[in-house]
C-alpha positions as CSV (number, residue, x, y, z in Angstrom):
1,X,182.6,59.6,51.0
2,X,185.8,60.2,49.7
3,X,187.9,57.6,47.8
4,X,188.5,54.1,49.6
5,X,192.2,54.0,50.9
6,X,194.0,50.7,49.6
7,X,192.4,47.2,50.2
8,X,193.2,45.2,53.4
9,X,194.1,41.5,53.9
10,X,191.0,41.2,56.2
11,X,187.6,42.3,56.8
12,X,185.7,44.1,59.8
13,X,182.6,43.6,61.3
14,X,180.3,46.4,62.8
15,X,177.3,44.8,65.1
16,X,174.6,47.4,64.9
17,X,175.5,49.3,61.8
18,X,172.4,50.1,59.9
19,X,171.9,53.6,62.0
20,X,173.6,56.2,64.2
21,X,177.4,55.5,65.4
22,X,177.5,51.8,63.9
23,X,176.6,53.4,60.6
24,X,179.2,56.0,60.7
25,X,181.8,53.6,61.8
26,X,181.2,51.2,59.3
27,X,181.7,54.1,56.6
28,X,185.0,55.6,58.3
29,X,186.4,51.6,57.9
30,X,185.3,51.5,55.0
31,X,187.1,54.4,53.6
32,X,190.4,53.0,55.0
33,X,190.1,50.0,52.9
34,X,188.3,47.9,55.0
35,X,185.8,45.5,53.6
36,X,182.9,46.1,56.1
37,X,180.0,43.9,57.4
38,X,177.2,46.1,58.3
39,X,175.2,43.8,60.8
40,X,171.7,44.6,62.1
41,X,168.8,43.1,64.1
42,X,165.5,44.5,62.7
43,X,166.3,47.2,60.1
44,X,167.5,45.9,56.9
45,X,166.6,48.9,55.2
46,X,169.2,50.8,56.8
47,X,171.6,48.5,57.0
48,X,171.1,48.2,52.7
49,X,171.3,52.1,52.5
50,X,174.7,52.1,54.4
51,X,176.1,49.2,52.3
52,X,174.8,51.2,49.2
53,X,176.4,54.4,50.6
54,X,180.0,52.4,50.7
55,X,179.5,50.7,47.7
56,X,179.0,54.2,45.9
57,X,182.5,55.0,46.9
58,X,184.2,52.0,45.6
59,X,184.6,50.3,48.8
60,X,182.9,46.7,49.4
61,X,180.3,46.1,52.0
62,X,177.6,43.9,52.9
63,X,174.5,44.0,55.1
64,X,174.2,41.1,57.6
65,X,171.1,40.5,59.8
66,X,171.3,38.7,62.9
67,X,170.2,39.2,66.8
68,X,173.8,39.8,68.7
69,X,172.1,38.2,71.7
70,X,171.5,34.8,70.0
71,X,173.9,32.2,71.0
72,X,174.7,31.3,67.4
73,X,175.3,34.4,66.2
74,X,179.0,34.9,66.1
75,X,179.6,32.1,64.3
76,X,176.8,33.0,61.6
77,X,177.8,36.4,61.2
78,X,181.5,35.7,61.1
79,X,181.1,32.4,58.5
80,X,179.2,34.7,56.4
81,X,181.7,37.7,56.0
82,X,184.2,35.5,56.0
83,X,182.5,33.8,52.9
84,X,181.6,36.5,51.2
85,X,185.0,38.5,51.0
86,X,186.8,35.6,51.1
87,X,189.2,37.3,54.3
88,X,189.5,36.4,57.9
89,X,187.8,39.0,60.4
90,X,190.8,41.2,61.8
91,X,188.7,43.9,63.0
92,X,185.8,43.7,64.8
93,X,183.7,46.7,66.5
94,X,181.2,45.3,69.2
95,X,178.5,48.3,69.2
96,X,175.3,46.8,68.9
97,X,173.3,48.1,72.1
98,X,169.8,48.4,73.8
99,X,168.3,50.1,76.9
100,X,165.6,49.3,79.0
101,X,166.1,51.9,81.0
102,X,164.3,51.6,84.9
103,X,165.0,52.7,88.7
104,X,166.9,50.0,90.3
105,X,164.0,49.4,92.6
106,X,161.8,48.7,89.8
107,X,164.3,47.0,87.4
108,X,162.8,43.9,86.1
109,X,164.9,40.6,85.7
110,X,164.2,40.5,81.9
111,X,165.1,44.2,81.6
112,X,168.5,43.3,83.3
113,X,168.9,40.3,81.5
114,X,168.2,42.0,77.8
115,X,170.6,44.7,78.6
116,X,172.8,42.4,79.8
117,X,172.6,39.6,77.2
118,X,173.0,42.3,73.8
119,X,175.2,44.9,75.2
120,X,177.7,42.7,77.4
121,X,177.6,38.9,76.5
122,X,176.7,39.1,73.0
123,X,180.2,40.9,73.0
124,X,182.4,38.4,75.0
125,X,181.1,36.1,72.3
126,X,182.0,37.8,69.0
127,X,185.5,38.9,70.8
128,X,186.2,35.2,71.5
129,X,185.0,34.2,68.1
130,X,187.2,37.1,66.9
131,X,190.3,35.8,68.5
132,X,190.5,32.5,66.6
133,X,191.3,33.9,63.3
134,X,193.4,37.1,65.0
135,X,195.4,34.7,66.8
136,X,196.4,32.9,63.6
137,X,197.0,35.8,61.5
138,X,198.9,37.7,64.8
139,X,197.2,40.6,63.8
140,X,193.7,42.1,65.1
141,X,191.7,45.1,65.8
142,X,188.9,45.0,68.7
143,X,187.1,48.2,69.8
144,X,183.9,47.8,72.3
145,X,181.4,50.7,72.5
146,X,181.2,50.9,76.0
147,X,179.7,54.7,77.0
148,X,180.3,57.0,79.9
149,X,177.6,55.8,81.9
150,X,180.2,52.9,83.0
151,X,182.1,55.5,84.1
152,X,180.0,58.1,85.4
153,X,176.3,57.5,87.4
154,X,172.9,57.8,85.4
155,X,169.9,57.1,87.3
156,X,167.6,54.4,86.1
157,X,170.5,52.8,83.8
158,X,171.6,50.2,86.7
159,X,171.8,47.5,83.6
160,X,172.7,49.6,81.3
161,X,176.0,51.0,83.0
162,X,176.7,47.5,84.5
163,X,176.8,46.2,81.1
164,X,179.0,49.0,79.9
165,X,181.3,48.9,82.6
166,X,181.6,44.8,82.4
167,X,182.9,45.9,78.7
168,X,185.2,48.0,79.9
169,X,186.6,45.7,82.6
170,X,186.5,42.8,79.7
171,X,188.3,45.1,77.1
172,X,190.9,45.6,79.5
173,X,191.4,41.8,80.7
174,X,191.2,40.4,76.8
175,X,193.7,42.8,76.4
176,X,196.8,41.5,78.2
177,X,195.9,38.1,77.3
178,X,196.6,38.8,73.7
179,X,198.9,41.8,73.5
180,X,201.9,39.7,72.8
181,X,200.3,38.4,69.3
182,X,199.9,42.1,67.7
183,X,196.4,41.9,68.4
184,X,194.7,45.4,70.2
185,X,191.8,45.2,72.2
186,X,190.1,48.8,73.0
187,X,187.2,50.7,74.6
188,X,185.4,53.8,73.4
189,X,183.2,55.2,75.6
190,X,180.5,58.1,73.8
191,X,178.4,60.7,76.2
192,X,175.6,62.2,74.7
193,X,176.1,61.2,71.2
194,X,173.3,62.9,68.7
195,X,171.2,59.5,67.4
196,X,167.7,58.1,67.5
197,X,168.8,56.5,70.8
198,X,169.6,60.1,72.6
199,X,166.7,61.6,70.7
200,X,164.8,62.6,74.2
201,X,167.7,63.8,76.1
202,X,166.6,67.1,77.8
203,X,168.7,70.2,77.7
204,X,169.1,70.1,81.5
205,X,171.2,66.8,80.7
206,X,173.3,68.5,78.4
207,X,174.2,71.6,80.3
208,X,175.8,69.2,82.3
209,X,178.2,67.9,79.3
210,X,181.6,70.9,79.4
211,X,181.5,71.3,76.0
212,X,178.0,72.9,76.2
213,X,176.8,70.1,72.9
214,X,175.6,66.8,72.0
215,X,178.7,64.7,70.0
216,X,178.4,63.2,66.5
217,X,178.6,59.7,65.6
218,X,181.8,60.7,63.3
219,X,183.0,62.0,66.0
220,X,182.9,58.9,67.9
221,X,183.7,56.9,64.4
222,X,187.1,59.2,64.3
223,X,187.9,57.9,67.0
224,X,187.2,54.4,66.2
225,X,189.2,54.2,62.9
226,X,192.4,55.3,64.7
227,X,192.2,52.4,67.4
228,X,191.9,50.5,64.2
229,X,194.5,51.3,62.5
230,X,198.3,50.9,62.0
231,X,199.2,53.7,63.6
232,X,197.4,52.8,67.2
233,X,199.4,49.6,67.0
234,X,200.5,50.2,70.8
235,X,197.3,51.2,71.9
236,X,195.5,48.5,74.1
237,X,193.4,48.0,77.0
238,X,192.9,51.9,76.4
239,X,189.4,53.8,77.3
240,X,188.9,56.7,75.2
241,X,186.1,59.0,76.5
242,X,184.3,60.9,73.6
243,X,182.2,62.7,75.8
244,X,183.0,66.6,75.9
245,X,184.6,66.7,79.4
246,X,181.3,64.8,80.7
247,X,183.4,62.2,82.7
248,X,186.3,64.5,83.4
């Protein structure tokens, strides 16, 4: 990583950062001065290896384990990070995400209402917990990982793309409520995106993505540090597709 730009006033949160996109995000925060929690569910291991990674570049981080989907969550993770920089949270990237991927016809209730609970109402929550300390400071940053699957069909993903497209439909409604406080509220939505998660995507899948490749998760991360920044100050309620003309 290159050197940390100047330190902010706030700190961010990633949910989902010890691997893949939330890992890369977390780093590209970090190098524009944001202090960064790096939460994660199960792998503390990674979520320590990113932290060590920012911490080697002379930017601050910390790892912070918690299940998204727990009702008490937001408040933990936020209290903590809050506590440990001593900052308010003024950016907050909702990424954490699972699949339980099934035909619709086959779809289980407690596959629907996994998918549901981590990738969709885990985010309301840590948006709304976000907003108390935005609202004060008239300043935020809010990006949810939504994917193109809300925006484009993928058999046996019924839960998955209804949770991703209720993300986009909340990103868009938080949006307008807030606008008028200098807060942003965004979507970014990633198409096949090279991680552990995509790892068994066949070929046939990805000759149907334009730009004839899988995407990185700096690429997606890029993309995610300018929706955080200054300069995207009259960006909100924006989708931006990082999908290589998938959705187009």
């Amino acid at each position: 990583m290159p050197d940390p730009a100047p330190r902010r006033e706030g700190c961010a949160l990633v949910t989902g950062a010890s691997r893949g996109i939330g890992a890369a995000i977390a780093r590209a925060l970090a190098r524009d001065g944001w202090p960064v929690g790096v939460n994660y569910r199960a792998d503390q291991a990674g979520a320590e290896a990113v932290v060590a990674e920012i911490e080697r570049a002379g930017a601050r981080a910390v790892a912070l384990g918690a299940d998204v989907a727990d009702p008490g969550a937001a408040d933990q993770l936020f209290e903590a990070l809050e506590s440990q920089f001593a900052c308010p949270v003024l950016a907050l990237v909702n990424n954490a995400g699972i699949a339980a991927d099934n035909l619709t016809p086959s779809l289980r209730d407690d596959e629907w209402a996994a998918v549901l609970d981590t990738n969709l109402t885990a985010a309301f929550r840590l948006t709304r917990r976000a907003l108390k300390p935005m609202l004060r400071a008239r300043s935020g940053r809010i990006v949810n990982i939504s994917s193109v699957v809300a925006l484009r069909a993928n058999p046996g993903q019924a839960n998955y793309a209804a949770a991703k497209a209720g993300l986009i439909a909340l990103t868009k409604t938080a949006a307008v409520e807030v606008a008028r406080r200098g807060i942003t509220i965004n979507a970014v939505a990633p198409g096949w995106i090279d991680t552990d998660m995509t790892a068994e995507v066949s070929t046939d899948l990805l000759a149907q993505v334009p730009a004839r490749r899988a995407g990185t998760p700096e690429e997606v991360a890029a993309c995610v540090r300018f929706l955080a920044s200054d300069e995207a100050s009259y960006v909100t309620g924006a989708v931006l597709t990082v999908d290589g003309g998938l959705a187009a």
